[in-house]
N, C-alpha and C positions, 0 to 999 in steps of 0.2 A: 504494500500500500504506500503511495505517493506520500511525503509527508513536510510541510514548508511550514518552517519556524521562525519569526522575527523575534529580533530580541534589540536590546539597546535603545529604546524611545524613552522620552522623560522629557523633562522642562530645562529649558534654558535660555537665558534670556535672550533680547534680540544682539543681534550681530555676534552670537557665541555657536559653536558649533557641536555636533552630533554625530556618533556613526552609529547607523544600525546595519545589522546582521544577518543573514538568514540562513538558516541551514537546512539543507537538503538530507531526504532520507527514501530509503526505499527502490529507488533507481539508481542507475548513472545518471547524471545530469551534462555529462561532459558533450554533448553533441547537442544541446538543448540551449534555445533563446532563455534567458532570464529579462527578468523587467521587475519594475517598481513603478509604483502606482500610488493616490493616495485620495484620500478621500475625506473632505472637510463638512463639519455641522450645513446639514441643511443643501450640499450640493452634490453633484453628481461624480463618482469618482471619474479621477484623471489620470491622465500618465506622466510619469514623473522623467523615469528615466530606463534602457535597455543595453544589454549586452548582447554581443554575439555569443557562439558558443568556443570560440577560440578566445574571445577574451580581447580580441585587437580591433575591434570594433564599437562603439557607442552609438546610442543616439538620448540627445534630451532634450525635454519641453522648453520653450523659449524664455519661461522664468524661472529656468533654475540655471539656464547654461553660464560657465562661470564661476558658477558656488559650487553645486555638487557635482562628484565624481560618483560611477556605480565602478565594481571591478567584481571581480571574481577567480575563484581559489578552486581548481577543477578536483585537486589532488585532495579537497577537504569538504566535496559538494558545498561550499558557500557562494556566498553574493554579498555583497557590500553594497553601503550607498555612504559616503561620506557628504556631508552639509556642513557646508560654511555660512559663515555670514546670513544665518538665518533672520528670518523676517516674522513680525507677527502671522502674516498670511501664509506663511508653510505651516501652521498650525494645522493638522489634520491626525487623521491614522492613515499611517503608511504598509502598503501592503506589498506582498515578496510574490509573484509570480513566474510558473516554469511554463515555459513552449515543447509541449513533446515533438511536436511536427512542424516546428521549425528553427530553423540554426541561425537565421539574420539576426540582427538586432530591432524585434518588431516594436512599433509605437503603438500597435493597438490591441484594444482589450481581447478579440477575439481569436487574435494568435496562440493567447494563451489559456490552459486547460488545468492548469493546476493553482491553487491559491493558497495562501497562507492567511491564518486569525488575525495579522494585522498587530502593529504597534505605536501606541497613541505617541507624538509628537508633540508639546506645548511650546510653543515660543509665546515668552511676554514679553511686551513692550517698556 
């Protein structure tokens, strides 16, 4: 059974920064798109940020490019997202997603088939 775990979300204030984590279980992940994603009170989840499955590839939403990096560790099924220079508005829950069937680096939700519970992000102002 497919199994994505966030971990490292909490409060911090603005312009401080965060890394969350996720980790993979159950498969290989190492041929598989990952992505991040997030989702704020009251609005519809987004994409935040993707990897390819080699790892030399990104793609990110146009307000994060800059601040956040995503990367990924094949040899440890993880994913990263590192956030800098956080804003109140990245306030959300941030979610970990796996692509089983595909390897790019997709920006959209329906490439991906596997999810993870999500970890809640506070930035205060």
């Amino acid at each position: 059974q497919v199994q994505l775990v966030e971990s490292g979300g909490g409060l911090v204030q603005s312009g401080g920064s965060l890394r969350v984590s996720c980790a993979a279980s159950g498969r290989t992940f190492s041929s598989w798109a990952m992505g991040w994603f997030r989702q704020a009170p009251g609005k519809e989840r987004e994409f935040v940020a993707a990897i390819n499955w080699r790892g030399d590839t990104t793609n990110y939403a146009a307000f994060v490019k800059g601040r956040f990096t995503i990367s990924r560790d094949n040899a440890k099924n993880a994913v990263y997202l590192q956030m800098n220079s956080l804003k109140p508005e990245d306030t959300a829950v941030y979610y970990c997603a796996a692509a089983s069937k595909e390897s790019r680096a997709s920006m959209t939700n329906y490439a991906y088939d596997y999810w993870g519970q999500g970890t809640q992000v506070t930035v205060s102002s």
